[in-house]
N, C-alpha and C positions, 0 to 999 in steps of 0.2 A: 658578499656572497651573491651569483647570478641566480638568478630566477630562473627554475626551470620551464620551456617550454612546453603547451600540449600539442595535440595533434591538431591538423588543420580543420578538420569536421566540429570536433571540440570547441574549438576556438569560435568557431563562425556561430556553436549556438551559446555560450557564454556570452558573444557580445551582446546576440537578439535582447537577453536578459539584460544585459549593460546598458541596452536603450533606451529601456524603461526607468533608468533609475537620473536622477542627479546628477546632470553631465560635467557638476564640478567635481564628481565622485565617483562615479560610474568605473572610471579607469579602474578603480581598486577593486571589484569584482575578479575579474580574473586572475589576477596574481594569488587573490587568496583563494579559489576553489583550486588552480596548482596548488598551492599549500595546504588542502584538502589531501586529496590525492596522493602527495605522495609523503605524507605524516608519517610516521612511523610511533611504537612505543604508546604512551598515554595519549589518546588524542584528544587534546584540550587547545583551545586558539592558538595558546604560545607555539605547543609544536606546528601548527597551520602555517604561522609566521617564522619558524625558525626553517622549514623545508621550504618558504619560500623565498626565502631570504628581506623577507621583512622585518626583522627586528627594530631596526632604526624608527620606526614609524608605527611602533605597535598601540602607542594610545589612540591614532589616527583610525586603524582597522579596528580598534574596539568600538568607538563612535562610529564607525559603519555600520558594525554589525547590528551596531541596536537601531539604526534609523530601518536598517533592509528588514528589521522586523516587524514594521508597519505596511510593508510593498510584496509581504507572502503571494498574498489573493494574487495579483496583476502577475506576478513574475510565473505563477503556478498556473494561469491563462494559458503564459507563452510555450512553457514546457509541456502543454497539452498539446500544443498546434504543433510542436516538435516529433513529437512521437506520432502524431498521425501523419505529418509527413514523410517519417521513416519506414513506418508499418504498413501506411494505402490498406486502412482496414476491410475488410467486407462483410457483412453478414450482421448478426447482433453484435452490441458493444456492453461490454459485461464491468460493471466496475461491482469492487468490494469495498465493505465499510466494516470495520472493527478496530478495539482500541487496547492500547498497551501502553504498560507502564515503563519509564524508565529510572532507575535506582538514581537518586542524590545525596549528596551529603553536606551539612552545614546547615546552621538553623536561619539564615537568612537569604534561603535561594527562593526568590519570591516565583509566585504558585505552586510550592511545591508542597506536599501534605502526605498524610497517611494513607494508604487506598490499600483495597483489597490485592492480594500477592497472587496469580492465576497459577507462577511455577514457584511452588511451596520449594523444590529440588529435594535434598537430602536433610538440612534443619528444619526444616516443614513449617518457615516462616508463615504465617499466614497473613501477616499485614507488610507491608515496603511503602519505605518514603522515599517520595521523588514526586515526578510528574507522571501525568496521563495523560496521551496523547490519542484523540477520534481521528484514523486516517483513514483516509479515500485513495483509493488505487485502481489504475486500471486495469485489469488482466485480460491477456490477450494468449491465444495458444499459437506457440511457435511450431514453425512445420516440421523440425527434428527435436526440440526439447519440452515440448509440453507447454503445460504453463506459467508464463511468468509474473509477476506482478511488478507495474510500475507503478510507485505512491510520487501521488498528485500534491495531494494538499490535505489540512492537518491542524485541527485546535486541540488548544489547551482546554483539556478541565481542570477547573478550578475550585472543591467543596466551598458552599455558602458559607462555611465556617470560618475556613480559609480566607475566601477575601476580606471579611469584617476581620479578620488578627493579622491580617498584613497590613490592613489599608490600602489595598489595590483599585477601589474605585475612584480613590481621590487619587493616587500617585499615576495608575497608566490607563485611567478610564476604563476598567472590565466590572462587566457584568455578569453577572451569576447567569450560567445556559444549562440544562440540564444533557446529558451527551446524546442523548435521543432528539433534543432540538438542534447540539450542534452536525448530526448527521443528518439531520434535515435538509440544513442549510447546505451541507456540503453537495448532497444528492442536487438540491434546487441551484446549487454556481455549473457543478456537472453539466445539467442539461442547459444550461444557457450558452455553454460555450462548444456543446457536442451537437446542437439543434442543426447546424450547414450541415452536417452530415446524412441527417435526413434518415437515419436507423434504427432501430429499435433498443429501447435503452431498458439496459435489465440491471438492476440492484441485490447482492446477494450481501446476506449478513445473518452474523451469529442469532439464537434466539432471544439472547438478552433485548434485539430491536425490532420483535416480532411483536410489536405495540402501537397502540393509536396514530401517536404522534408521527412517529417512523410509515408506516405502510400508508397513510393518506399523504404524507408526503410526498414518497414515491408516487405515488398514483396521480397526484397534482401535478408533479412534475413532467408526465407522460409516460412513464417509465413502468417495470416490471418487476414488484419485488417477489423476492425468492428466500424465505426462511425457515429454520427449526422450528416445529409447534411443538408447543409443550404438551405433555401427556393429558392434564387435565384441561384444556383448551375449552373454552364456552362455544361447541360447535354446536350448529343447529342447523335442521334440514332445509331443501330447497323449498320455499313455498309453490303450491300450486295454483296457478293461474284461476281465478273466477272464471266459470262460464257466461257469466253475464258479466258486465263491467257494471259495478251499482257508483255510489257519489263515494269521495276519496281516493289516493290512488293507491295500487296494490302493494301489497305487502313485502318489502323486504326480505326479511327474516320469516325462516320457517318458525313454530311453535314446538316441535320435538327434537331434545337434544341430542346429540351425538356423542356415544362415550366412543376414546380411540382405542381402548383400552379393550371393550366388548367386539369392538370391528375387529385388532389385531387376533383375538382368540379365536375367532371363528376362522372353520376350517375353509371352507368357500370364499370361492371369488379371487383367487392369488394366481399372478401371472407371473411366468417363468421368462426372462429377455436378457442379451449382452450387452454391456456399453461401455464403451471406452474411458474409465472412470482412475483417475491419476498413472496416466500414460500406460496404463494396460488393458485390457477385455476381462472384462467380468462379468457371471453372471448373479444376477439381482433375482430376488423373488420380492414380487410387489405385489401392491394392490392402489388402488388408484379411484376417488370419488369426487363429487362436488359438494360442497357444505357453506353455510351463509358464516360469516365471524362480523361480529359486531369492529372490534377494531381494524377489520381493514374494508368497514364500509360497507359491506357489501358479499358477493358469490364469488368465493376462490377454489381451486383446486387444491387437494388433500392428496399426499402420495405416503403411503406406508412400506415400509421395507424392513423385511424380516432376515437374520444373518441363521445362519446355519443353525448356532445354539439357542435360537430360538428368541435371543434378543431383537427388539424392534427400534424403529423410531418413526416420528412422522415430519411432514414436509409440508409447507405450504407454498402457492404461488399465487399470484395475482390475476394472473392471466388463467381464465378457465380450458383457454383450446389450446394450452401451452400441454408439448408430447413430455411424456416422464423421461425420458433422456435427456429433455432440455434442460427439467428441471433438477435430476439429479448429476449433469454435466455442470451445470451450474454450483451446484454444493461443493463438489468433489473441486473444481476449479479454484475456489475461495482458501482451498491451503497457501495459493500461492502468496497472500496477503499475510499469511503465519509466515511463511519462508521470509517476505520481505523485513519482516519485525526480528527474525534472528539475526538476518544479512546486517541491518541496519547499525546492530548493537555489538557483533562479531565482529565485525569488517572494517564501521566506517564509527563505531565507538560512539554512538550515543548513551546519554548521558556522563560522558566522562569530560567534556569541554568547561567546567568549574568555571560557568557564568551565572551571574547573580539577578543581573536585570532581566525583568517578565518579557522583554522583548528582544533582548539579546537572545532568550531561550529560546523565541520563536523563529529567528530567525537561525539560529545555530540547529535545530533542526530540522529544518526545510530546505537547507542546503544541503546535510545530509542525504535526506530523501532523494533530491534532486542531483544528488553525483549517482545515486543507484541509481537512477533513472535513464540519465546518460549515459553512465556506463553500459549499463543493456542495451541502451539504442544503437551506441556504438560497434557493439558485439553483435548487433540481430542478424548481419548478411557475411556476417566471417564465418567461415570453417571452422572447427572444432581443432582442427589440426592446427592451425591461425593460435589459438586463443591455450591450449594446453598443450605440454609435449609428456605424454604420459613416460616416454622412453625416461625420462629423470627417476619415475617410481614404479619400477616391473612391479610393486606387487598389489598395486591397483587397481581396478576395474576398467579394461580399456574402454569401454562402451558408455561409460558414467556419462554423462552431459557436465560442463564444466560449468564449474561451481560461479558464484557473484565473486569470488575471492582470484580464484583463475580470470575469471573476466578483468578485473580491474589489474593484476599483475600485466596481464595482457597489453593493457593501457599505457601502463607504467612502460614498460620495455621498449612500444613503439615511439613513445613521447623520447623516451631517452635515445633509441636506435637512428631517430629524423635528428634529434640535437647534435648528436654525433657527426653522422653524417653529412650536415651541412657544416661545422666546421673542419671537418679532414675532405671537402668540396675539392680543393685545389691543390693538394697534396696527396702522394700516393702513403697510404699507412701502409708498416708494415705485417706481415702475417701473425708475428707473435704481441704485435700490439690489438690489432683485430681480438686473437683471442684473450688475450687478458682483459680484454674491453668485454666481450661478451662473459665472461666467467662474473665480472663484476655488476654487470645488470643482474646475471641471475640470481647472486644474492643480494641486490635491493630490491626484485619483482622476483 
């Protein structure tokens, strides 16, 4: 069976990655992200290698796959320098951190364990086995579709429990992290490899990493975090400067606490503003203060925002002369990192690749991430008309932005459309071959 080809853009950043790997091995990277790509059905390795037509050699691409799982960090470098090539960003550079679980099965998929279930859906599971994965993404807003997010890179949690009943510290070297250290870490790889760009680097995440660990990180890092506060938050006021300076130095932390709960009640002090908040104009009624919080060190800003029925919530940011549109542009932005976690598990079928070794897994989904990744980059400077033909479904939304799934059919089509075409190069095809040809892409893209 031949291998299909991809596009030539494609190719040229698959090899970047190629480079870095094992040049007695390296080859076998791109034949299998083709085999990625154009998987069909359950996507589990086999199918990777049956659409690439690597079957003959499949125990070969299994032992890839677990060695490329050692080479995340460095190859999730290169794919950073990727997308900024493509993108030539300007302004802040906004990445998100939040984590999701992906469903397993079999009681020997090592780090995999019990975790809490966030989409209960219709049996109202409340617990799912599988893995948990802290991913970092960059989100960037496109000048016709909003926001998108590109996921960088990505650990495994592993419960304490868990590694001591697997045996994982003796079998693949892992140590226990808590996901608040592993997004630390991930924030602190971020800025070592966003630092040439000389920008301001802003961290937005859920409130679960509205904590010590998490926001001094960011803040080590040089960076900007942007978080949910919780209702009952240990806020405390701004201290007031000594008119004398006497011995020791001045106080941190104000002594009077801050209920958000007593601020939100009160009728005074709420500002009425538009903002452009998930690709529409809306107006926000807010209210907006400064307050000390023990966990992130130090003076941050506090944004409150109250919904019509009266519901509120509150907002923290790092930066005190950071404008509430930055910061609530930044919340509202952070879905894109939800969107990437459906796209992932919809599309490109995570957790369904029935690998068993702790670094096959790591590596089976950082590839994953990284064909989303590409795939957007690939689609950033195409037309919309390029990438979807809504004329296939009149009863559509013609205006929709096209979906991750449009995008990658996209992919699909033109990788098939160039294979095509260079073998009918020298020969004129006929017209009812032409269309039979095209009839038949449509239904594999």
């Amino acid at each position: 069976m031949a291998t299909p080809c991809l596009t030539r853009d494609v190719t040229v950043w698959i090899n970047r990655l190629a480079g870095l790997l094992d040049p007695r091995v390296s080859w076998r990277l791109l034949p299998l992200v083709t085999g990625l790509l154009f998987a069909t059905g359950r996507r589990t390795i086999s199918s990777w290698l049956r659409a690439g037509g690597l079957s003959k050699d499949y125990q070969d691409y299994y032992y890839f796959v677990s060695a490329l799982g050692h080479k995340v960090e460095l190859l999730a470098g290169v794919v950073l320098r990727i997308a900024v090539d493509v993108i030539v960003p300007s302004g802040r550079i906004l990445l998100a951190i939040d984590d999701t679980p992906s469903k397993r099965y079999g009681p020997k998929v090592e780090g995999a364990g019990v975790h809490h279930n966030p989409t209960p859906g219709p049996a109202g599971a409340k617990f799912v086995y599988g893995h948990v994965w802290v991913t970092l993404a960059w989100v960037v807003r496109h000048p016709l579709w909003g926001a998108i997010g590109l996921p960088l890179l990505a650990r495994l949690y592993v419960r304490r429990k868990d590694i001591d009943a697997q045996l994982l510290p003796f079998l693949r070297k892992v140590t226990f992290q808590t996901k608040l250290e592993m997004a630390s870490e991930l924030v602190a790889w971020a800025a070592q490899w966003l630092k040439f760009l000389g920008r301001q680097l802003w961290v937005v995440a859920d409130g679960a990493y509205a904590k010590k660990v998490f926001l001094k990180a960011v803040v080590a890092a040089g960076g900007i975090a942007v978080s949910r506060l919780r209702r009952d938050a240990a806020l405390f006021d701004v201290p007031v400067p000594p008119k004398r300076r006497g011995r020791g130095r001045p106080p941190t932390y104000g002594k009077k606490r801050i209920s958000l709960a007593k601020r939100a009640g009160q009728r005074g002090g709420w500002h009425t503003e538009t903002f452009v908040l998930y690709g529409a104009e809306v107006t926000k009624r807010f209210k907006t203060f400064l307050a000390t919080y023990r966990p992130a060190g130090g003076l941050i800003r506090v944004v409150l925002v109250k919904e019509d029925d009266g519901a509120w919530r509150a907002y923290l940011c790092t930066n005190v002369d950071a404008a509430v549109g930055e910061i609530l542009e930044a919340v509202a932005d952070r879905s894109a990192l939800e969107q990437v976690f459906h796209d992932i598990k919809e599309v490109h079928g995570v957790g369904q690749a029935q690998t068993r070794n702790y670094w096959s897994n790591v590596a089976v989904y950082h590839l994953k991430l990284w064909m989303h990744t590409l795939i957007e980059l690939w689609a950033w400077h195409r037309p919309a008309t390029q990438l979807v033909d809504r004329r296939q479904s009149p009863w559509d939304n013609v205006d929709r932005r096209p979906s991750h799934a449009d995008k990658r059919n996209a992919l699909r089509r033109e990788c098939l459309e160039e294979e095509f075409q260079a073998g009918a190069a020298f020969e004129s095809v006929p017209r009812k071959i032409l269309s039979l040809w095209r009839r038949v892409v449509r239904l594999v893209a």
